[in-house]
C-alpha positions as CSV (number, residue, x, y, z in Angstrom):
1,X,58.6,-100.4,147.8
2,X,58.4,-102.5,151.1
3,X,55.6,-103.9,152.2
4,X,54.7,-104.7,156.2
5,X,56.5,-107.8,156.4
6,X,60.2,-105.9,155.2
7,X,59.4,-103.4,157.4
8,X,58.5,-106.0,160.4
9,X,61.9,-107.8,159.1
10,X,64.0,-104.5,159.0
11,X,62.1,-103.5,162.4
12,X,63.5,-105.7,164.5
13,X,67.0,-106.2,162.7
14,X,70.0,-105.1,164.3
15,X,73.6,-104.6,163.6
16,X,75.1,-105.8,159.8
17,X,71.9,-107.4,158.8
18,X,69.8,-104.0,159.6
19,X,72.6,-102.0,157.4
20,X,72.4,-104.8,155.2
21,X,68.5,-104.8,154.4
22,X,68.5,-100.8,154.8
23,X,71.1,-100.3,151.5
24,X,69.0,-103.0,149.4
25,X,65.5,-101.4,150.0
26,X,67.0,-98.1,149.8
27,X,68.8,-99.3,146.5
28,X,65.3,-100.9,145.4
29,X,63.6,-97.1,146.5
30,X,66.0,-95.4,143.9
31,X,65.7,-97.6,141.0
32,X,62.1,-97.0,141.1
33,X,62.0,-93.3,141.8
34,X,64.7,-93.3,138.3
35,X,62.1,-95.3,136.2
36,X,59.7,-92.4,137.3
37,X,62.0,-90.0,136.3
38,X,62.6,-91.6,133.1
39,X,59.2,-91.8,132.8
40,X,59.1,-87.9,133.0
41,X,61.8,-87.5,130.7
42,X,59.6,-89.8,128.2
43,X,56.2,-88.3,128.2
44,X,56.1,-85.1,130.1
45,X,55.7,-81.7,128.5
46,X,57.0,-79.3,131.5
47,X,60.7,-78.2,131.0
48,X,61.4,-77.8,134.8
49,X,60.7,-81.3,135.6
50,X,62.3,-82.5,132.7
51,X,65.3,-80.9,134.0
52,X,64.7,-82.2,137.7
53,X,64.3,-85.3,136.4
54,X,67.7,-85.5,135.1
55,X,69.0,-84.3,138.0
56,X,67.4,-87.5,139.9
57,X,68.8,-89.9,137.8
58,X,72.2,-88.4,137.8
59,X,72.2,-88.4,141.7
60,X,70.2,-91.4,142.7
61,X,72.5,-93.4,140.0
62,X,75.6,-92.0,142.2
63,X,74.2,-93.0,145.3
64,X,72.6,-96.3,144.1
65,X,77.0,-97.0,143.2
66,X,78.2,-95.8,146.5
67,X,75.5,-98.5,148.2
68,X,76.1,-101.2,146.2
69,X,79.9,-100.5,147.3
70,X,79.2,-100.2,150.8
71,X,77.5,-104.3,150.7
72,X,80.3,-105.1,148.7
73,X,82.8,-104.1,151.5
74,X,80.5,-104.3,154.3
């Protein structure tokens, strides 16, 4: 997660290099919020958030693609 000097650094970006450093911590915020779900997967015991869990690492995989596409090309 960022700490306050990325968000001083993102704070006063503008331009490519805000876009830039938004995608990579947002990419960094959805690996870790798939490790929790994976996490849930492992050791939890209710069905619901077993299933939501799957449903976050489907999604935040797919958007975690789609941002690492968008540096590529940006």
């Amino acid at each position: 997660m960022m700490d306050d000097e990325d968000l001083n650094r993102i704070g006063s970006a503008r331009g490519n290099a805000f876009d830039t450093m938004f995608l990579i911590q947002m990419i960094e915020h959805h690996e870790g919020a798939i490790d929790m779900a994976e996490t849930e997967k492992q050791q939890g015991l209710y069905g619901p958030a077993k299933t939501l869990a799957d449903d976050i690492i489907t999604s935040q995989t797919a958007e975690i693609t789609q941002m690492r596409e968008m540096l590529k090309n940006g």
